[in-house]
ZAMARGU-4260 file (C-alpha; in steps of 0.2 Angstrom, whole numbers, plus 5000, padded with zeros to 4 digits):
<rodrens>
0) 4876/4791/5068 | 4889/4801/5058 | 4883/4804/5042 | 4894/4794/5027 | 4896/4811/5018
5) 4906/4816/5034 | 4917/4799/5038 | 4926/4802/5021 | 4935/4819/5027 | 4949/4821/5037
10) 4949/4828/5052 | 4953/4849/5048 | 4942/4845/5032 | 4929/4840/5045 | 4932/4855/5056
15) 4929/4867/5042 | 4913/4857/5037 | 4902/4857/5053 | 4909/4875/5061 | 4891/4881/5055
20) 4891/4895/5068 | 4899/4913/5064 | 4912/4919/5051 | 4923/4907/5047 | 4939/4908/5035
25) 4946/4892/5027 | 4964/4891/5024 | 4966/4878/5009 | 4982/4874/5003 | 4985/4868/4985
30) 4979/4850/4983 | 4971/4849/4998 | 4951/4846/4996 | 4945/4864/4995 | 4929/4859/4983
35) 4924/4846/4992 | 4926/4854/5010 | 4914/4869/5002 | 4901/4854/4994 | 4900/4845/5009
40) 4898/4860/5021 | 4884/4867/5009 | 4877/4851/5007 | 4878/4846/5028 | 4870/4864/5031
45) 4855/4859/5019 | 4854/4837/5027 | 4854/4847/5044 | 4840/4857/5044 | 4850/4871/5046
50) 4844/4881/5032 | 4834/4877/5014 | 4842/4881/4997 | 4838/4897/4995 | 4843/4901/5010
55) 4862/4900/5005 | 4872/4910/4993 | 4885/4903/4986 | 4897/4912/4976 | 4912/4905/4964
60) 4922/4914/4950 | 4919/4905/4936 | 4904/4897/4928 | 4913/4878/4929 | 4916/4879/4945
65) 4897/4885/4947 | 4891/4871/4940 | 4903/4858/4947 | 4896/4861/4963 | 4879/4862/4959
70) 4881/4844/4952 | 4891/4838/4966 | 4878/4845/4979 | 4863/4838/4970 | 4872/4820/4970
75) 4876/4822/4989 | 4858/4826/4990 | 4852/4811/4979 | 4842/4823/4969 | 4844/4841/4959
80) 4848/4855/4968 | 4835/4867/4964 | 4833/4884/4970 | 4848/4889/4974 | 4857/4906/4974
85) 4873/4898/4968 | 4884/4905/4953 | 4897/4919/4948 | 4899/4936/4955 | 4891/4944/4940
90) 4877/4930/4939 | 4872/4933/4956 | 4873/4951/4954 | 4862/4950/4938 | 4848/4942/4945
95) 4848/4956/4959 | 4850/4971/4951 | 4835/4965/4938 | 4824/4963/4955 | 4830/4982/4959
100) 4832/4990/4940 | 4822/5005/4945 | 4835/5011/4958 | 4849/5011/4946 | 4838/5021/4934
105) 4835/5005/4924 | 4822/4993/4918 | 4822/4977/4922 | 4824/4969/4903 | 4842/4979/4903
110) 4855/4970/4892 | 4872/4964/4898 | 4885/4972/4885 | 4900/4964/4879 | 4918/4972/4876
115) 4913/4978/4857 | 4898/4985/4861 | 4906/4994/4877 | 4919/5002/4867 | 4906/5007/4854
120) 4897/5016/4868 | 4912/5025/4874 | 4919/5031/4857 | 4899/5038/4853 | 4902/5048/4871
125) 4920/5055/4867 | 4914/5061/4849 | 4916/5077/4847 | 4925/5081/4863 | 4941/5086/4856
130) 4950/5070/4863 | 4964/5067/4853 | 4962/5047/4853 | 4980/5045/4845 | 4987/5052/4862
135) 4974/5047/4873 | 4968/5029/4865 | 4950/5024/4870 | 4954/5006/4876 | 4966/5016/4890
140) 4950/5025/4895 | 4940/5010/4896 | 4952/5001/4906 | 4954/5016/4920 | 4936/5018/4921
145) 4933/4998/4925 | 4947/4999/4936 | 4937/5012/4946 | 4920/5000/4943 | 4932/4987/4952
150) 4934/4999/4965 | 4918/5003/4972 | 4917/5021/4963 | 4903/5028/4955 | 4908/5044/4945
155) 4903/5054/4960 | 4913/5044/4972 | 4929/5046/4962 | 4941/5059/4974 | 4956/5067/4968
160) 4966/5054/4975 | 4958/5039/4966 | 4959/5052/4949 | 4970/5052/4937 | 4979/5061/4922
165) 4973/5054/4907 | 4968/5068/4894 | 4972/5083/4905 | 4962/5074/4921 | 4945/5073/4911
170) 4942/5054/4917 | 4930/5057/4927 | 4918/5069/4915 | 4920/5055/4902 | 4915/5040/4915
175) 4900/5052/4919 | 4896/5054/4902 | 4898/5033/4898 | 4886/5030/4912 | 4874/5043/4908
180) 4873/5035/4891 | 4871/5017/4898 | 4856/5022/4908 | 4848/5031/4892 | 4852/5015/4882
185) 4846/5003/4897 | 4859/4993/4896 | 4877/4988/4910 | 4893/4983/4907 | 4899/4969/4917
190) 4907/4981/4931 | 4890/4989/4933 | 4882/4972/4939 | 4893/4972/4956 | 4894/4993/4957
195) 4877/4995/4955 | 4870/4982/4968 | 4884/4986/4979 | 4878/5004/4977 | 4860/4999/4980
200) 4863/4991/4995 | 4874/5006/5005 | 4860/5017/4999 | 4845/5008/5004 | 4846/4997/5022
205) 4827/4991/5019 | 4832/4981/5005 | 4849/4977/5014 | 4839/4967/5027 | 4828/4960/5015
210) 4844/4949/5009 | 4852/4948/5026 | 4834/4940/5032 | 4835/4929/5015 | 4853/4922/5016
215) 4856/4914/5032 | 4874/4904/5026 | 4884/4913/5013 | 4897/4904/5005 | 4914/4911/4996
220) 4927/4900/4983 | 4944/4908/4980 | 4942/4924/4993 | 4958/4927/4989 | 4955/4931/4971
225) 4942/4945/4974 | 4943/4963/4971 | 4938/4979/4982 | 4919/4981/4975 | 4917/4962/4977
230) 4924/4961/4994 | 4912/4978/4997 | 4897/4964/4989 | 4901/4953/5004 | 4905/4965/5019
235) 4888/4971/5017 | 4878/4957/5015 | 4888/4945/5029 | 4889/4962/5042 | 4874/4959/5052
240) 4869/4969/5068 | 4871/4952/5078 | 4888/4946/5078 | 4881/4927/5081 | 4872/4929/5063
245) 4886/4932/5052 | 4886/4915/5046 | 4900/4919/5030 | 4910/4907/5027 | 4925/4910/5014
250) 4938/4897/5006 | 4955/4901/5000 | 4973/4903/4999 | 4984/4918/5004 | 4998/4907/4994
255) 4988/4907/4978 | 4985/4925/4978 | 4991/4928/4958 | 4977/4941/4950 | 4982/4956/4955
260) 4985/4964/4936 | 4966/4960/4936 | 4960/4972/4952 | 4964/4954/4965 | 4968/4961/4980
265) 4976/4951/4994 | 4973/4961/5009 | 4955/4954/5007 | 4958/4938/5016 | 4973/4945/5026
270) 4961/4956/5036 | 4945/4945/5038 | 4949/4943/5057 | 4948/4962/5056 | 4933/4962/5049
275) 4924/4949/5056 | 4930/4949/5076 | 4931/4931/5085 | 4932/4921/5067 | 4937/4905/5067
280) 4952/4899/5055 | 4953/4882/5049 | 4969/4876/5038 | 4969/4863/5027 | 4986/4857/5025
285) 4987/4839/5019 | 4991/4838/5001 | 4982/4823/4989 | 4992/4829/4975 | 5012/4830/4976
290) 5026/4821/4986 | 5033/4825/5000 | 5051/4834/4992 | 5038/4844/4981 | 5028/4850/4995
295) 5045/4853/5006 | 5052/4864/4991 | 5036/4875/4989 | 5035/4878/5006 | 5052/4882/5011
300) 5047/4896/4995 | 5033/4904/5001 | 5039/4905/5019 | 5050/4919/5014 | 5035/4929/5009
305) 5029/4942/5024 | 5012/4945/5020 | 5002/4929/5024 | 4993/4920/5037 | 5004/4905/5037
310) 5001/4886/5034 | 5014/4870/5028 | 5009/4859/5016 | 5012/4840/5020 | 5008/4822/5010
315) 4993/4818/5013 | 4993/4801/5008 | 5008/4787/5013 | 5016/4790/4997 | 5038/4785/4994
320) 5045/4803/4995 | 5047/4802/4975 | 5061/4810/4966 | 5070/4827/4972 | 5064/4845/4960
325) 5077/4845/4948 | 5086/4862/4944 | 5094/4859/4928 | 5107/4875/4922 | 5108/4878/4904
330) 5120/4888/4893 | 5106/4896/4882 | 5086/4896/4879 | 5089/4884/4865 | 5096/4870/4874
335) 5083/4873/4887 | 5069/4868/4874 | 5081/4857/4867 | 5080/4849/4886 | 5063/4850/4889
340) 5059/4840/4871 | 5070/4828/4875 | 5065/4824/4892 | 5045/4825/4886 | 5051/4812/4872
345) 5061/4799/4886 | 5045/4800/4896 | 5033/4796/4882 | 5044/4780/4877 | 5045/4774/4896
350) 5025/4777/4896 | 5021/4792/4901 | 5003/4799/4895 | 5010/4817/4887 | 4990/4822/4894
355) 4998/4825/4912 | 5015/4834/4905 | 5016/4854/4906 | 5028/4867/4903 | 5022/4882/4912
360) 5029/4898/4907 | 5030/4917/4915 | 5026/4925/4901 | 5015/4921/4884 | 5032/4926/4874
365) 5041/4909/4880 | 5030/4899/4873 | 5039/4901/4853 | 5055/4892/4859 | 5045/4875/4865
370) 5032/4876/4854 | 5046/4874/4839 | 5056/4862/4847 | 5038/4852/4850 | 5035/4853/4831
375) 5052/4847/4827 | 5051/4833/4838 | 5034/4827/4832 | 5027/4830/4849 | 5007/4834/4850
380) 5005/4851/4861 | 4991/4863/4865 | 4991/4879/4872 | 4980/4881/4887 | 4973/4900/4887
385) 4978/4906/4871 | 4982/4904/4853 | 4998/4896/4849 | 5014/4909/4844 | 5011/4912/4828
390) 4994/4911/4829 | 4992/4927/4842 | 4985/4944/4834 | 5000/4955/4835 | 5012/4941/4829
395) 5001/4938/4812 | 4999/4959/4811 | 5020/4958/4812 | 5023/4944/4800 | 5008/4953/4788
400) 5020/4969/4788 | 5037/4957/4786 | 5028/4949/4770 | 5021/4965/4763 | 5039/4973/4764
405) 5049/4956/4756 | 5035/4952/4743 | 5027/4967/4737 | 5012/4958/4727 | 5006/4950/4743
410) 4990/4956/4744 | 4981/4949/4758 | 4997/4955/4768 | 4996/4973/4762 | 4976/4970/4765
415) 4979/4965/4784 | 4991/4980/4787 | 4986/4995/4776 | 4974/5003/4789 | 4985/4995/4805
420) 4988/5005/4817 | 4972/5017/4811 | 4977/5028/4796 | 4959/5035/4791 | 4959/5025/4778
425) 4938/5020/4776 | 4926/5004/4768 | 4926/5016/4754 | 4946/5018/4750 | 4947/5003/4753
430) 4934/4997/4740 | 4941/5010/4727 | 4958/5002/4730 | 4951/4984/4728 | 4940/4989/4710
435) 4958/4999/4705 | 4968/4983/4708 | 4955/4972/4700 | 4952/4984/4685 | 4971/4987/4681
440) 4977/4969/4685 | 4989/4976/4698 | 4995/4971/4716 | 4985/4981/4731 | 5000/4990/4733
445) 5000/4997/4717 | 4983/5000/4716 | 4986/5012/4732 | 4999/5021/4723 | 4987/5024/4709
450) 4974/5030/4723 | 4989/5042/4730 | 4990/5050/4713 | 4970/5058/4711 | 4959/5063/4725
455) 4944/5050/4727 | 4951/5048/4745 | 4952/5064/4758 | 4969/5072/4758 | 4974/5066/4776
460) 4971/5047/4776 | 4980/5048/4756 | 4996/5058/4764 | 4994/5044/4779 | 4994/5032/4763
465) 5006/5038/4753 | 5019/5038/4770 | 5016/5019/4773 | 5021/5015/4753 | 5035/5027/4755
470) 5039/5017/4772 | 5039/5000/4761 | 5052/5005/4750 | 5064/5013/4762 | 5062/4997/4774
475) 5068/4987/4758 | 5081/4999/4755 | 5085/4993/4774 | 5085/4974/4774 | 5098/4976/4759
480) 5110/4988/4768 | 5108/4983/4787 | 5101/4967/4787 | 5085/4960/4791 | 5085/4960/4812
485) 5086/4980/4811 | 5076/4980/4796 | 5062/4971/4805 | 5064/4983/4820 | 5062/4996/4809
490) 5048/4992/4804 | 5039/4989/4820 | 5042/5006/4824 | 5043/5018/4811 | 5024/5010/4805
495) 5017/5015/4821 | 5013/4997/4826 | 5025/4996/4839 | 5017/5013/4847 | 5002/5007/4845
500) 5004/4995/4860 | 5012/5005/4870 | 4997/5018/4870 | 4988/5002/4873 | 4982/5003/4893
505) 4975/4985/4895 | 4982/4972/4903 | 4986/4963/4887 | 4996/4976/4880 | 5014/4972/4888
510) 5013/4955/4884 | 5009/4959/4866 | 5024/4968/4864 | 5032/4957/4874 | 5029/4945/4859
515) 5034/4954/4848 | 5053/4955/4856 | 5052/4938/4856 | 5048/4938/4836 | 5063/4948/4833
520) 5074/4936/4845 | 5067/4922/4834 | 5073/4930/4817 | 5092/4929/4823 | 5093/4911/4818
525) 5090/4916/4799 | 5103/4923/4787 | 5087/4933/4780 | 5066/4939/4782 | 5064/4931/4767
530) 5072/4913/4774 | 5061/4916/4792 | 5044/4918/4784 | 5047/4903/4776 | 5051/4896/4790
535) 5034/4902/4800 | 5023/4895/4784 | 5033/4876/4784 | 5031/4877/4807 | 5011/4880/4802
540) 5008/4868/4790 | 5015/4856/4801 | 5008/4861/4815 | 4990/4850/4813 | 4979/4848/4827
545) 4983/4833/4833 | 4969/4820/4840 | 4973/4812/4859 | 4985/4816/4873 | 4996/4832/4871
550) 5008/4841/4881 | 5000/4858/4889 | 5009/4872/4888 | 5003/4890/4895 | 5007/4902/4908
555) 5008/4901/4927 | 4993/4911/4928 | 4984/4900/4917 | 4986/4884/4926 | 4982/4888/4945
560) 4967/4875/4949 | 4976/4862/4937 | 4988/4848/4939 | 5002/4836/4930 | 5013/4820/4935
565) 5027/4831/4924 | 5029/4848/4925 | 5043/4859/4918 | 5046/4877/4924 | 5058/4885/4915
570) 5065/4902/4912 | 5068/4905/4931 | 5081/4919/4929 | 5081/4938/4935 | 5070/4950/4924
575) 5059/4937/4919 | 5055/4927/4934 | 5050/4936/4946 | 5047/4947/4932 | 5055/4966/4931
580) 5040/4973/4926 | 5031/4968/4942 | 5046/4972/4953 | 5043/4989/4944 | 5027/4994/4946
585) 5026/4986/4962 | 5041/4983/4975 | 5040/4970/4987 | 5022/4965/4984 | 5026/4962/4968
590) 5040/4953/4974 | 5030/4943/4985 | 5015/4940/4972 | 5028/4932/4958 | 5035/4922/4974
595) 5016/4916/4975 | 5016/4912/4956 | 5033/4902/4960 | 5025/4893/4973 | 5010/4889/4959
600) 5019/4882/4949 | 5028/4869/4958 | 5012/4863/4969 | 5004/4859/4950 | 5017/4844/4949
605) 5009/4831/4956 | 5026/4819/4954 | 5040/4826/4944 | 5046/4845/4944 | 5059/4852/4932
610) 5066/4870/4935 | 5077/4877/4921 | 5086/4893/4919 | 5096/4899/4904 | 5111/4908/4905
615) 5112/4918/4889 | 5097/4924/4880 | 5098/4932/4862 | 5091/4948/4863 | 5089/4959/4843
620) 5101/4946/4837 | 5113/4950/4853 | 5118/4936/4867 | 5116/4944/4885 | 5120/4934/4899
625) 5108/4933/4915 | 5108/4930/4932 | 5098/4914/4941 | 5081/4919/4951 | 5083/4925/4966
630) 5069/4909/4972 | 5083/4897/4965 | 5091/4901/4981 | 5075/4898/4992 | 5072/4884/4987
635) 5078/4872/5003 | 5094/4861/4999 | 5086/4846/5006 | 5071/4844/4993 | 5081/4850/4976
640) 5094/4840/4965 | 5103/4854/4954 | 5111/4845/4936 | 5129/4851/4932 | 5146/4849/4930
645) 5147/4861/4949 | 5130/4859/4954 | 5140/4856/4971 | 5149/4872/4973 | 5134/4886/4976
650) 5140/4902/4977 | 5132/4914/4993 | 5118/4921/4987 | 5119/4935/4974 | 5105/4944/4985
655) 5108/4950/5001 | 5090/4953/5008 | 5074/4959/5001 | 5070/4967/4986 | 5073/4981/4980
660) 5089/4971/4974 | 5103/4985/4973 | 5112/4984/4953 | 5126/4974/4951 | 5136/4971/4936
665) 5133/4959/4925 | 5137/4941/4928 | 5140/4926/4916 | 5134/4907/4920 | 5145/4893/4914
670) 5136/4881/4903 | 5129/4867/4916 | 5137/4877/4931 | 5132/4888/4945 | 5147/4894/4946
675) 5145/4915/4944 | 5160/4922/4936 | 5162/4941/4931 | 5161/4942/4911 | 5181/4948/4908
680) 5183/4967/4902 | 5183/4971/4884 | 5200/4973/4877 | 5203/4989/4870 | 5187/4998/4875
685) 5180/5010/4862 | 5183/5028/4861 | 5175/5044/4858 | 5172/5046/4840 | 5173/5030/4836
690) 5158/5023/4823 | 5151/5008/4828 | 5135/4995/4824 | 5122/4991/4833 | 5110/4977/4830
695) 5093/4987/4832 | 5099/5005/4832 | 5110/5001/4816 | 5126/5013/4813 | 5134/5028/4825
700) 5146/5036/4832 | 5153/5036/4850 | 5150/5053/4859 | 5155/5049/4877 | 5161/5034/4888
705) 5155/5029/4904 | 5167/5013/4909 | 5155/5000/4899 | 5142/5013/4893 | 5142/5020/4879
710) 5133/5037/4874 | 5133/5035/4855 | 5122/5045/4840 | 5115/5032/4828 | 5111/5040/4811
715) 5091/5035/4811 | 5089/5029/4827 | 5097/5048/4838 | 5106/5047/4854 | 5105/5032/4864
720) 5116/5024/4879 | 5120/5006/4879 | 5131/4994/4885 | 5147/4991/4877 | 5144/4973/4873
725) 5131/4975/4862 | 5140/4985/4849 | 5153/4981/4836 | 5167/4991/4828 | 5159/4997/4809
</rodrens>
């Protein structure tokens, strides 16, 4: 008799479930039973005798999903799982490397260090050694030696080829030194849990075969998701002398593929019929979660990627075919959050819960535009995977710096900013200044100029000092003469904070400045600084936590594994989506990872899907028109309804085959039109000589013409080339 646990898949779920002999590789597309294909086949391998608990190793990426299946199994059971080697990467690795310490040159009661304490570690180890950490910032270091963790390499696995430059090529004698100074400490970082039991295992084959006799069924979430020392982790545990034994099973989606910035890497489940000969490949294709028009336009998408192993998503359930993907073409970024709050508000009144409503973004920086338009609108949000605009680090250091400059007796401000980026400034000058203030009855900024005068502070942090209050009054001096958008630019830069994120090596750093673009786009719609950080204080009073449903709003990467009956893509336009930055570093796969995202985001709509694109965006005060996304055009005509007044009358496509896309001039969109036209010549042109103004780079003059470049010498800002549109006549 067919157990009930099996009668309630379908049949490819089925086939994934009871192929219990040999590697297999399960191709699960978005929406289509992936968890409870990798429950019940763990659970059918325990009811069949096939193995007890401990003899499976079940590995997930993140704690949730850990202890989702663990309550699922257990509940398929009919009592608690116990026993089971089921968790995380790093968890799993944990509990190994404390059975093996002693071959890692450790004791078994090592600690586990967080991010702080790691960077502790390596600023004790880089003391003294003549690194110039203004140059060569630590947390760039950190981040090339966990890249290399991610990697498989141990300090002496590390080839020239894998090396890099960073301070004069001494990487590698400072990861050495890092170790070194772990292993006297006792204590790992998280990439030492995977690299050190990876490294046990290639080193030692007895214990090897201690865990291939243990582990008879090993089970992988999200394969496509894993990184080379993690994919390493598996090889070696699932490659076993007889072929008929490598019982590995792995679960994921060549589609979904988005983490690359974090070590992902694709060509882990593209080659697992390479590594493991005679594997059998299952797909899941029905889709639970969206209609059929959604499914049709997400495939039709990712078909045009090259490197994947191929599947079509289709309804699983006898659904109507629901309503087309809209494509709505906007004039500017404001009307598109002006769109995207209105729609949210009809849906609400016609009963929609806002709970299953999302705006999905590229990038974090988007999020300023909705989330205001939210507030205005009396609409509740939350920000799924990270603070809210305003709230974010570098936007409060920005606004700290803005407040300092227009109110000179804002002390918590000037307190937030006065050693920001690092001016050597210690506890004890800061304490001196804090008693001078309080003793005289003066702002801290005053107080600081007092402190410049004597010499209870070391000459280089009170010359640092004394250049940030010199700084403050010439930034004044600039918000009076050439208005607050450059003066706030000005700022940015000439403080150093600006620099500071661009020494920054992790992966959070663009985004940061990315936000901080965005918070200079913002303060165009405000005659002056002092009118915008009024504005900021009124948008976070109001903004209180509101109790019940709220719209979501986060990035694409943020919302793979969720889902919504609404969901609003916007910002689909060249540059930003697929991103510049990924087409950069990256060529066609980069390309074809942002087409991945793409095709994330549509499969999260589970009924209704709005893509937006704007045609001008305000860039330091200045319009600049854009061109559509290029996967606009992939999208298959059958499955989309595009809004506007020539919605009907597509162009061809402004890209003529696969990236990398050759320049082309600029290009204008008219407001609720696909129509491209060429934006007409400027009359008169500009000539050498001429003085002109710019919105960031202030005054010049013209040295040389280039048809609509410009070579011009701006008085504080030196040479630069820019486009003619985005000056002015002074």
């Amino acid at each position: 008799m067919t157990p009930d646990y099996l009668t309630r898949l379908n049949p490819e779920q089925r086939a994934a479930v009871e192929t219990l002999d040999g590697p297999l590789l399960v191709l699960a597309g978005a929406g289509t039973g992936k968890t409870r294909v990798l429950t019940t086949r763990f659970a059918h391998i325990l009811m069949s005798g096939r193995a007890q608990p401990w003899q499976v190793l079940a590995v997930t990426f993140t704690n949730k999903a850990a202890r989702e299946m663990r309550e699922r199994i257990g509940a398929m059971l009919g009592q608690p799982a116990e026993g089971l080697w089921l968790g995380t990467f790093h968890a799993l690795c944990a509990r190994m490397l404390r059975r093996h310490a002693e071959l890692a040159g450790l004791r078994s009661d090592f600690t586990i260090l967080d991010t702080d304490d790691q960077n502790r570690v390596l600023k004790q180890v880089t003391e003294g050694s003549g690194l110039d950490t203004k140059r060569w910032p630590l947390p760039g270091l950190m981040a090339i030696i966990q890249r290399w963790k991610d990697r498989g390499l141990t300090p002496e696995r590390v080839t020239p080829a894998e090396d890099t430059d960073f301070a004069n090529n001494r990487a590698m004698e400072f990861y050495a030194a890092y170790q070194a100074r772990l292993r006297q400490l006792n204590v790992v970082d998280f990439g030492d849990l995977l690299l050190l039991v990876t490294e046990i295992l290639r080193t030692h084959p007895d214990i090897l075969a201690q865990y291939h006799r243990m582990f008879r069924y090993i089970l992988v979430d999200e394969y496509q998701d894993t990184n080379l020392v993690q994919y390493l982790w598996l090889r070696l545990l699932a490659q076993r002398e007889d072929p008929a034994q490598r019982n590995i099973c792995c679960v994921g989606d060549d589609d979904q593929s988005i983490y690359s910035w974090r070590g992902a890497e694709i060509e882990n489940i593209l080659r697992f019929e390479k590594d493991f000969p005679g594997a059998v490949i299952v797909r899941l294709e029905s889709n639970y979660r969206s209609t059929s028009h959604i499914l049709g336009a997400a495939s039709g998408l990712i078909a045009h990627n090259e490197g994947r192993l191929g599947k079509t998503l289709r309804p699983g359930r006898p659904d109507d075919a629901g309503e087309k993907v809209k494509i709505a073409s906007l004039w500017d970024s404001e009307e598109e959050a002006r769109m995207v709050g209105e729609r949210i508000e009809q849906a609400s009144r016609a009963g929609q819960d806002l709970s299953e409503v999302a705006i999905l973004v590229r990038a974090g920086f988007q999020t300023r535009a909705f989330e205001e338009r939210l507030i205005t609108l009396g609409i509740p949000y939350r920000v799924v995977g990270g603070a809210k605009f305003y709230e974010r680090a570098e936007i409060r250091d920005a606004m700290a710096y803005f407040r300092a400059t227009v109110q000179p007796a804002d002390d918590l401000a000037f307190e937030r900013i006065v050693n920001l980026p690092k001016r050597g400034l210690g506890d004890t000058a800061i304490r001196e200044m804090q008693r001078l203030a309080r003793e005289r009855e003066v702002p801290l900024s005053v107080a600081a100029s007092l402190l410049c005068e004597g010499d209870a502070i070391r000459p280089r942090p009170r010359a640092a000092l004394r250049e940030l209050l010199e700084g403050f009054s010439r930034w004044r001096a600039t918000l009076e003469t050439e208005g607050h958008i450059v003066g706030a630019s000005a700022i940015l830069d000439e403080s150093g904070y600006t620099e500071m994120w661009k020494l920054d090596k992790s992966p959070e750093a663009p985004g940061r400045l990315e936000n901080l673009k965005e918070l200079l786009r913002a303060m165009g719609d405000f005659p002056t600084m002092a009118a915008f950080l009024e504005h900021v204080a009124l948008v976070m009073e109001n903004d209180e936590r509101a109790e019940g449903a709220r719209v979501s709003l986060m990035t694409l990467h943020a919302a793979k594994g969720l889902e919504f009956e609404m969901v609003f893509l916007p910002g689909w336009e060249e540059g930003l989506f697929p991103h510049q930055r990924a087409l950069d570093e990256s060529g066609t796969k980069g390309l074809e990872e942002e087409r991945r995202l793409a095709y994330v985001g549509i499969t999260r709509a589970k009924r209704r899907a709005i893509i937006s694109h704007a045609a001008n965006r305000r860039i330091y005060g200045s319009w600049t028109s854009s061109i559509p996304s290029r996967f606009l055009d992939e999208l298959p005509a059958e499955h989309v309804e595009r809004e506007g007044s020539q919605a009907s009358a597509r162009p061809a496509s402004v890209f003529s085959g696969q990236f990398p896309l050759a320049s082309r001039p600029a290009r204008l969109v008219e407001a609720g039109a696909w129509e491209v036209k060429q934006r007409p010549a400027r009359a008169g042109g500009m000539a050498v000589g001429q003085r002109v103004f710019h919105q960031k780079f202030g005054y010049g003059r013209v040295t040389a013409v280039d048809d609509d470049k410009l070579d011009i010498a701006f008085e504080k800002a030196g040479p630069k080339r820019v486009l003619d549109r985005f000056v002015e006549p002074a």
